[in-house]
Legacy VTK file of the C-alpha trace (Angstrom):
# vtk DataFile Version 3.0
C-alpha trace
ASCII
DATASET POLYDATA
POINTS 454 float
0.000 0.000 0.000
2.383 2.312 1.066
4.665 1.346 -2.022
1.998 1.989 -4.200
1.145 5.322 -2.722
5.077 6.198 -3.169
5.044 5.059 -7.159
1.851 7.018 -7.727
3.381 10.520 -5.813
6.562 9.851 -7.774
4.651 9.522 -11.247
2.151 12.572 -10.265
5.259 14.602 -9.041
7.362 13.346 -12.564
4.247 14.622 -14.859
3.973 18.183 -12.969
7.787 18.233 -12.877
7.893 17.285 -16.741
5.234 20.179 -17.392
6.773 23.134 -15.435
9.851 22.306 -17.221
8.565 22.376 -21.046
6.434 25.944 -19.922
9.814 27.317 -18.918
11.824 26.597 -21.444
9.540 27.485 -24.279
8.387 30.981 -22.356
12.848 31.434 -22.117
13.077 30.624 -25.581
10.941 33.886 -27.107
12.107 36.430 -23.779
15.588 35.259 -22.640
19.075 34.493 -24.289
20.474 31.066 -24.582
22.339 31.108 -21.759
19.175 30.781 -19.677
17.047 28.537 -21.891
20.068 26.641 -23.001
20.541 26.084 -19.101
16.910 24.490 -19.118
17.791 22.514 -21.548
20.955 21.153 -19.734
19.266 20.393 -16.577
16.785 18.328 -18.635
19.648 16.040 -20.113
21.096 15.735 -16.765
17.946 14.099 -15.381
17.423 11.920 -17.813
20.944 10.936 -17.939
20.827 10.339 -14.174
17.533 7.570 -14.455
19.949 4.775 -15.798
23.271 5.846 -13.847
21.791 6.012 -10.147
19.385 2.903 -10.856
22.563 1.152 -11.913
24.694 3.135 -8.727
21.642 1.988 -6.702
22.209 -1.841 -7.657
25.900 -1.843 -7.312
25.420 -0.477 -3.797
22.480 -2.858 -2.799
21.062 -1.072 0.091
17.164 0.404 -0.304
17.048 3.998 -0.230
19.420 5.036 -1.793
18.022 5.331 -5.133
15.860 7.501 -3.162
18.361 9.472 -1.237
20.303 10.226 -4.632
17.368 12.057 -6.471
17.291 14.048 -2.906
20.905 14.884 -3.039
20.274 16.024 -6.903
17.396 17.860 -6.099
19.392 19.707 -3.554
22.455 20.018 -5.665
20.455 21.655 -8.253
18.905 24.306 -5.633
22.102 24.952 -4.244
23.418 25.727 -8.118
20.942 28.448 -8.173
21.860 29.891 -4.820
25.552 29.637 -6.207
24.501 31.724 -8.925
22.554 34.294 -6.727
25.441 34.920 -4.435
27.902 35.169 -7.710
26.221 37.446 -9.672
23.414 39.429 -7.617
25.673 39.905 -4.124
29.215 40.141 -6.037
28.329 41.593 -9.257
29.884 38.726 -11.108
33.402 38.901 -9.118
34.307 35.094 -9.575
36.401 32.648 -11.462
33.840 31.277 -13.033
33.429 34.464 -15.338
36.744 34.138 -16.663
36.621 30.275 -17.381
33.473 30.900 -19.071
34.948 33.517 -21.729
38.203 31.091 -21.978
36.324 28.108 -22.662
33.926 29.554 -25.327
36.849 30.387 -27.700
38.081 26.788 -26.280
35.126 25.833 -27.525
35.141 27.684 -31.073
38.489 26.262 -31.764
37.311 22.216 -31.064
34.420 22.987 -33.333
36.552 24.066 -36.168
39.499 21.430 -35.323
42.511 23.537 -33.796
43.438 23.710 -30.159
46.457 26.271 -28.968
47.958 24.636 -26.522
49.237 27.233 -24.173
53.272 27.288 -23.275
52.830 26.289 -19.530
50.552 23.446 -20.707
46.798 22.494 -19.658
46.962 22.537 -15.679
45.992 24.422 -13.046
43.332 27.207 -14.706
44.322 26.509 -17.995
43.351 23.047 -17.318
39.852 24.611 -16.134
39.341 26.408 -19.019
39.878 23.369 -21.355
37.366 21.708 -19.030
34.807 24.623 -19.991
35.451 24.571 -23.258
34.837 20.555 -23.847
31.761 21.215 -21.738
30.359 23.694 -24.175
31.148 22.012 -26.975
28.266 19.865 -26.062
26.140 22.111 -24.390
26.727 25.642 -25.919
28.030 28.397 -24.440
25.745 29.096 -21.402
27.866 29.843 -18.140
24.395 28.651 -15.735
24.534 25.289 -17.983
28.014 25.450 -16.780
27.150 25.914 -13.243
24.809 23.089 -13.790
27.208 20.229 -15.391
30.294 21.285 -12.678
27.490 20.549 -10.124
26.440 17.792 -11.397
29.995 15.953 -11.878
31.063 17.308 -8.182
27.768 15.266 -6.876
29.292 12.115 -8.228
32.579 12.916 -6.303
30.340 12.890 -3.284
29.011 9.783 -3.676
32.353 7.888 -4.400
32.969 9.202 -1.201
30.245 7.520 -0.147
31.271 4.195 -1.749
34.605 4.313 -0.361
33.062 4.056 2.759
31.286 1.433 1.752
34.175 -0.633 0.393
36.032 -0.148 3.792
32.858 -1.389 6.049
30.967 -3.441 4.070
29.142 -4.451 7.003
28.922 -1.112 8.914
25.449 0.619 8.564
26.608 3.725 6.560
22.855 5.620 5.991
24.921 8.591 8.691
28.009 9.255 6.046
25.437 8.715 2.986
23.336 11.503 4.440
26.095 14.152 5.264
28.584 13.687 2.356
25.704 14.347 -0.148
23.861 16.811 1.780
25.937 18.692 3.895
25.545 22.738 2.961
29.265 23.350 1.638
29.481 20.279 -0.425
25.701 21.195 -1.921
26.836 24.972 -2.180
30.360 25.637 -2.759
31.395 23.059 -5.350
28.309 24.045 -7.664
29.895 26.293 -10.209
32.336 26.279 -12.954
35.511 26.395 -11.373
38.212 24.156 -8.975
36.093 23.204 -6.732
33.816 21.144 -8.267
36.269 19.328 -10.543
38.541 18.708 -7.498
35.590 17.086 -5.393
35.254 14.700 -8.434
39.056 14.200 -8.258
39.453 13.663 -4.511
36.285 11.173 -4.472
37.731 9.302 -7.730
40.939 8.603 -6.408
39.607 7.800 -2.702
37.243 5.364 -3.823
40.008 3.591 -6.169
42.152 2.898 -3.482
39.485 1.649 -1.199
38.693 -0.639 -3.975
42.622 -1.455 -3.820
42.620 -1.766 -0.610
39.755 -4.358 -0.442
41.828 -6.668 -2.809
40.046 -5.745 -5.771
43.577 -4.428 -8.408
40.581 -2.929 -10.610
40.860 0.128 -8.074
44.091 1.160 -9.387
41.701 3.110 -12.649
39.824 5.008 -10.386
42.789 5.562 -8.595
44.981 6.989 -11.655
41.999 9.065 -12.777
41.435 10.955 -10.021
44.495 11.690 -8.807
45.906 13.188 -12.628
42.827 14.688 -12.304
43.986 16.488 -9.406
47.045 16.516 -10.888
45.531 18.485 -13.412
43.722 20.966 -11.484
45.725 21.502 -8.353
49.002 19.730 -8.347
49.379 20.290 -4.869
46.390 18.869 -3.530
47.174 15.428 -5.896
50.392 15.734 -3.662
48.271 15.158 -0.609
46.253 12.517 -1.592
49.196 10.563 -3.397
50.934 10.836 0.256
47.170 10.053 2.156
47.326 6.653 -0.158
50.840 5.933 0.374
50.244 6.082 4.683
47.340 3.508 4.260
50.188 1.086 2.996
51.253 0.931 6.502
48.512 -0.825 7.942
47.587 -2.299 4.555
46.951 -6.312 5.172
45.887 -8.251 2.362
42.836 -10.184 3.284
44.009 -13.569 1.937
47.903 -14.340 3.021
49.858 -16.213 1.185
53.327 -16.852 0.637
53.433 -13.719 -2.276
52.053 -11.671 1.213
55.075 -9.695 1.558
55.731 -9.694 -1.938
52.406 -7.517 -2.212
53.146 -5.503 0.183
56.671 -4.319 -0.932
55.482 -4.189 -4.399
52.581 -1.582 -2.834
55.584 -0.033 -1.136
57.222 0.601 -4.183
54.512 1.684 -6.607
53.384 4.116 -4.186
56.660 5.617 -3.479
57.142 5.969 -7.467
53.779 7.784 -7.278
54.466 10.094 -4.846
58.052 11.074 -6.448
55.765 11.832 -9.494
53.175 13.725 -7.770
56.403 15.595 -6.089
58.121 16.444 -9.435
55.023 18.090 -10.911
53.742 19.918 -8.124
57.513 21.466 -8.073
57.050 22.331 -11.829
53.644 23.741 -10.860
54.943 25.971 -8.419
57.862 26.724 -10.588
60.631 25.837 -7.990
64.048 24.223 -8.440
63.715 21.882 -5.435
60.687 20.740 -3.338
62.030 21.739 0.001
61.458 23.747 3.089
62.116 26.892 1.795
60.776 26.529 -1.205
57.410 25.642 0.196
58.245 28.159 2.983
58.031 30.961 0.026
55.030 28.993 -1.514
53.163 29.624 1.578
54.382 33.413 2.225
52.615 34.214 -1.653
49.640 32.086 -0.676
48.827 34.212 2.732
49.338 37.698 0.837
47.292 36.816 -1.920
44.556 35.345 0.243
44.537 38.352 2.812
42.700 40.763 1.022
38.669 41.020 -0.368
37.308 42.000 2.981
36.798 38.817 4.920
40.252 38.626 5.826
41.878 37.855 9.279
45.251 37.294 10.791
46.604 33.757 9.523
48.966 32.190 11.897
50.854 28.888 9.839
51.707 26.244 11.481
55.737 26.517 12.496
55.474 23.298 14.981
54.216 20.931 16.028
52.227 23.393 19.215
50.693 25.339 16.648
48.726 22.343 15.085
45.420 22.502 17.628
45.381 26.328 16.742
45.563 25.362 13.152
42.968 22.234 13.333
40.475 25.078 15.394
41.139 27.937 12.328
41.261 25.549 9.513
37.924 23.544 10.738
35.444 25.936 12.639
36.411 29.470 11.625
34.947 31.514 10.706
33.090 32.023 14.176
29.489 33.629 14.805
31.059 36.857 16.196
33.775 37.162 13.011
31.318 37.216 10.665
30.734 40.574 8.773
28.227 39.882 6.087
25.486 37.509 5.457
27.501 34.724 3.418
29.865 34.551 6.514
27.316 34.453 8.887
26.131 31.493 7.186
29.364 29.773 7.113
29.999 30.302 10.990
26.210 29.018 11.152
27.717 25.640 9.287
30.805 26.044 11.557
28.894 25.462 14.427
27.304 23.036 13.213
30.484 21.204 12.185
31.133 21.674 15.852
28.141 19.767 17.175
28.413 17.159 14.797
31.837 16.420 15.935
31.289 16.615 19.660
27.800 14.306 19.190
30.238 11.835 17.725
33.481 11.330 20.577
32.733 7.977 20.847
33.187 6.936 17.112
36.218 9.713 17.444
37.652 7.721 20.101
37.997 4.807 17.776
40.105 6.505 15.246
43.270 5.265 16.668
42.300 1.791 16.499
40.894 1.450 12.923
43.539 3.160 11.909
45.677 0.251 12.795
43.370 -1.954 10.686
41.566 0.087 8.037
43.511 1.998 5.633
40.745 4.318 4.297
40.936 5.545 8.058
44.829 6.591 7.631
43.961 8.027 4.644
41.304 10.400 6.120
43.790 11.430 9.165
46.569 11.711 6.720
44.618 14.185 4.411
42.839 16.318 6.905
46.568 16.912 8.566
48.212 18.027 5.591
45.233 19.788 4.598
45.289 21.871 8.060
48.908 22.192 7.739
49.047 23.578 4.382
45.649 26.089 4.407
46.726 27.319 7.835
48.106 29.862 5.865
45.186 31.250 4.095
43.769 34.651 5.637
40.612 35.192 4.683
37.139 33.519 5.502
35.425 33.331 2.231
38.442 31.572 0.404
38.972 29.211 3.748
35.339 28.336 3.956
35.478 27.508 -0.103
38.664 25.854 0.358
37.120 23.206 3.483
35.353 21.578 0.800
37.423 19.587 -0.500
38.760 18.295 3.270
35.221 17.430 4.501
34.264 14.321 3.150
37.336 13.142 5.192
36.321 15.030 8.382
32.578 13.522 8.129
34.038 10.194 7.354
35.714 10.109 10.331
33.024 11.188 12.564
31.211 8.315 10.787
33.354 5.806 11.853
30.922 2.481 12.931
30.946 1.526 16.545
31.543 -1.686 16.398
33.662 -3.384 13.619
33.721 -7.158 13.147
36.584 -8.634 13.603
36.525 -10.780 10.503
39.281 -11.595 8.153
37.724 -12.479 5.008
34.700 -9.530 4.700
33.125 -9.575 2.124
32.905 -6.101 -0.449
29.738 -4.542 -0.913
30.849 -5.162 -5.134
30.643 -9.246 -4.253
27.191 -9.818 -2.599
24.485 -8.336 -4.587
21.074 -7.527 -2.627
17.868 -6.380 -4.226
17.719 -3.066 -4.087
14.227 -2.952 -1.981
15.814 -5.781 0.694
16.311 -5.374 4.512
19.280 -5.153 6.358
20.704 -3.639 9.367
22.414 -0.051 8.491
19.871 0.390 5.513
19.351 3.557 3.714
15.315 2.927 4.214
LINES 1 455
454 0 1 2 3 4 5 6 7 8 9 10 11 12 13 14 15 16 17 18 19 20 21 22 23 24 25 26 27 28 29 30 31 32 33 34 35 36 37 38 39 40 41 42 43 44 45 46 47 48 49 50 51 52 53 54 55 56 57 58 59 60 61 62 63 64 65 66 67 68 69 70 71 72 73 74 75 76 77 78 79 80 81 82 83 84 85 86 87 88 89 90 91 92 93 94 95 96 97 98 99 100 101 102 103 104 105 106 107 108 109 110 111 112 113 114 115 116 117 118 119 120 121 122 123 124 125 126 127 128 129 130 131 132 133 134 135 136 137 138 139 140 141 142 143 144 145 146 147 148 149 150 151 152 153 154 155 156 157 158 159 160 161 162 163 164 165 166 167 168 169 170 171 172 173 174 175 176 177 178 179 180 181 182 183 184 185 186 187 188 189 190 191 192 193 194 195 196 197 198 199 200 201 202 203 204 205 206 207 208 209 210 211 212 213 214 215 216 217 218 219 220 221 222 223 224 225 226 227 228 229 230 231 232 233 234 235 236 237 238 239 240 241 242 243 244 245 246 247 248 249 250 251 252 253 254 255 256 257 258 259 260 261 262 263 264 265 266 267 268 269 270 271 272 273 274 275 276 277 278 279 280 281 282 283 284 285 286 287 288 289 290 291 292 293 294 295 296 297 298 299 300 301 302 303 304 305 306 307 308 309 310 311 312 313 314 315 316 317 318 319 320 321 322 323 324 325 326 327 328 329 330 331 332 333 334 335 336 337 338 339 340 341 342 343 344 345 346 347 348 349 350 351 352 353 354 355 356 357 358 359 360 361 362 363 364 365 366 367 368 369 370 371 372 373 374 375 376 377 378 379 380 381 382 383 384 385 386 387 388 389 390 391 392 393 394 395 396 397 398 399 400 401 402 403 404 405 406 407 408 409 410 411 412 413 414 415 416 417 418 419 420 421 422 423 424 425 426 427 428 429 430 431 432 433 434 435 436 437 438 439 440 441 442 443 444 445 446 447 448 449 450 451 452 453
């Protein structure tokens, strides 16, 4: 009864949905420009395109509700585009990024049409790399910069839920409806990674390359593609942040166990040893060519960080950044890095609303000391757990330099899937050998089980 009730809301609720949409886009197509109809148009190939991908993400995962709980966290993720847009162009006047990757990638776009591509002298990373993103991305859609908004969105929600899945792969037999609802709904991952720029294609990256080397980590050697991708797609974008995640993977290798030992056992594990150490050299050598230094050391990342807290102390939300210079300054850091800005720092509405999140943040954390207090433990047993630690301390480290509230509270995107994850962390973990992955036992979607998404 209640099933049926569900079907027929959902079929009512498709037809109205279906109807608004086609009186929108044909009133936009006689009074507005294509960037606004074109956007209507997007968004309609995005839904259908999501049917057959989260029906099929649904049946990989095998827990009920989640098909449900993904049209939620798109529904959402489209809303929050909107309010991205609002705060972009009605409260800054259009002062963003996302203005300038939008002109860059329609002549991008121009020259892939006609065949040519200039490939510019320092190469396609970092903005450049953003740009060429932008461009490719119009090439499909046209150029219409909310479209934009709308795919970037739409390819950072999918970074969320590989977030998701990497939890998944790690405890397979942990109830995980808690991290499903906060990494896709949780305000800054809805808001700030919902426009064309870094954001949203380093979500994607950081959730790629986590999830691969869960999958790695769970035996499964077909983790090593996700793996790759994401992290030259951070690579790509910000070669410093690939840095972090390259060393975040490598760590897990220390508590790595294979799940099957054999006489090849140590074998695997020096092999890991080694491919990850060649990975992180790589990761090294680029980020020093990003940052156009002769040698990746102290000073030069002492410099690195000097430019990175003048150019981030300005725009009007800035403060007084304090680095970390020891190992005493790293609570400070954790504290300014994490929760600021606070209530009483705020000086406009959008930072009002971050210290609101802040706060929140801050709850979340303290409702959750017990699963905190077993953080040292798994992370003698679980590597996606020394990953998370790993990441959010470099991450602290490295953005305890940045000055200024609105970039910082941007910035904490792409560190909270880890912070949720650990405040996620399931209470009791069976102590099981052979567990098996949530890719190897297939339930119906609709079936019960304890930790379901119902």
């Amino acid at each position: 009864m209640g099933e049926s009730w569900a079907g027929r809301a959902v079929a009512v609720a498709g037809v109205l949905g279906v109807f608004v949409w086609s009186a929108a886009l044909f009133w936009s197509m006689e009074h507005a420009s294509y960037d606004h109809w074109g956007a209507l148009v997007v968004v309609g190939a995005l839904v259908l395109l999501s049917v057959p991908l989260y029906r099929w993400a649904a049946r990989a995962d095998g827990q009920p509700g989640v098909l449900w709980l993904l049209w939620i966290a798109l529904t959402a993720k489209l809303l929050a585009t909107a309010a991205r847009w609002y705060v972009t162009f009605a409260l800054y006047d259009g002062q963003g990024d996302s203005v300038g990757y939008h002109n860059a990638g329609m002549q991008i776009a121009d020259n892939l049409r006609s065949g040519t591509l200039v490939v510019p002298k320092e190469g396609f990373v970092s903005t450049r790399f953003v740009e060429l993103a932008t461009g490719v991305v119009y090439t499909v859609t046209g150029p219409t910069l909310i479209g934009g908004f709308l795919v970037f969105a739409w390819a950072a929600l999918w970074g969320q839920w590989l977030f998701y899945r990497a939890y998944r792969m790690a405890f397979p037999d942990a109830p995980s409806r808690r991290y499903a609802v906060l990494v896709l709904l949780w305000p800054s991952l809805l808001f700030w990674p919902s426009s064309v720029g870094k954001e949203s294609l380093m979500l994607l990256a950081l959730g790629t390359a986590t999830y691969g080397a869960a999958r790695v980590y769970a035996g499964r050697l077909s983790g090593v593609v996700p793996l790759l991708l994401g992290t030259g797609l951070a690579s790509a974008v910000r070669p410093h942040m690939a840095l972090m995640i390259g060393a975040a993977v490598a760590a897990g290798v220390l508590v790595y166990r294979p799940r099957r030992r054999t006489s090849l056992t140590p074998m695997i594990r020096l092999g890991a040893f080694g491919a990850c150490a060649v990975g992180v050299a790589t990761l090294v050598s680029h980020a020093t060519d990003y940052f156009a230094t002769t040698q990746f050391d102290t000073s030069s990342l002492g410099s690195v960080a000097t430019e990175a807290a003048r150019r981030t102390t300005t725009g009007g939300s800035e403060f007084d950044a304090q680095p970390v210079g020891g190992l005493s300054d790293i609570p400070r850091a954790f504290m300014t890095v994490l929760f600021r800005p606070f209530p009483w720092e705020a000086r406009n509405a959008v930072t009002l609303i971050a210290a609101a999140e802040c706060l929140l943040l801050i709850a979340l954390l303290t409702a959750s000391w017990r699963r905190l207090l077993r953080v040292p433990r798994l992370a003698l047993r679980v590597p996606l757990v020394v990953i998370s630690l790993v990441f959010v301390l470099e991450f602290v480290v490295g953005f305890s330099v940045f000055g200024n509230f609105g970039i910082l509270s941007r910035e904490r995107s792409q560190v909270l899937p880890f912070v949720l994850l650990l405040s996620c962390l399931p209470l009791v973990l069976p102590d099981r050998r052979h567990i098996p992955s949530p890719d190897t036992v297939r339930r119906p979607v609709g079936a019960s089980r304890e930790g379901a998404i119902s």
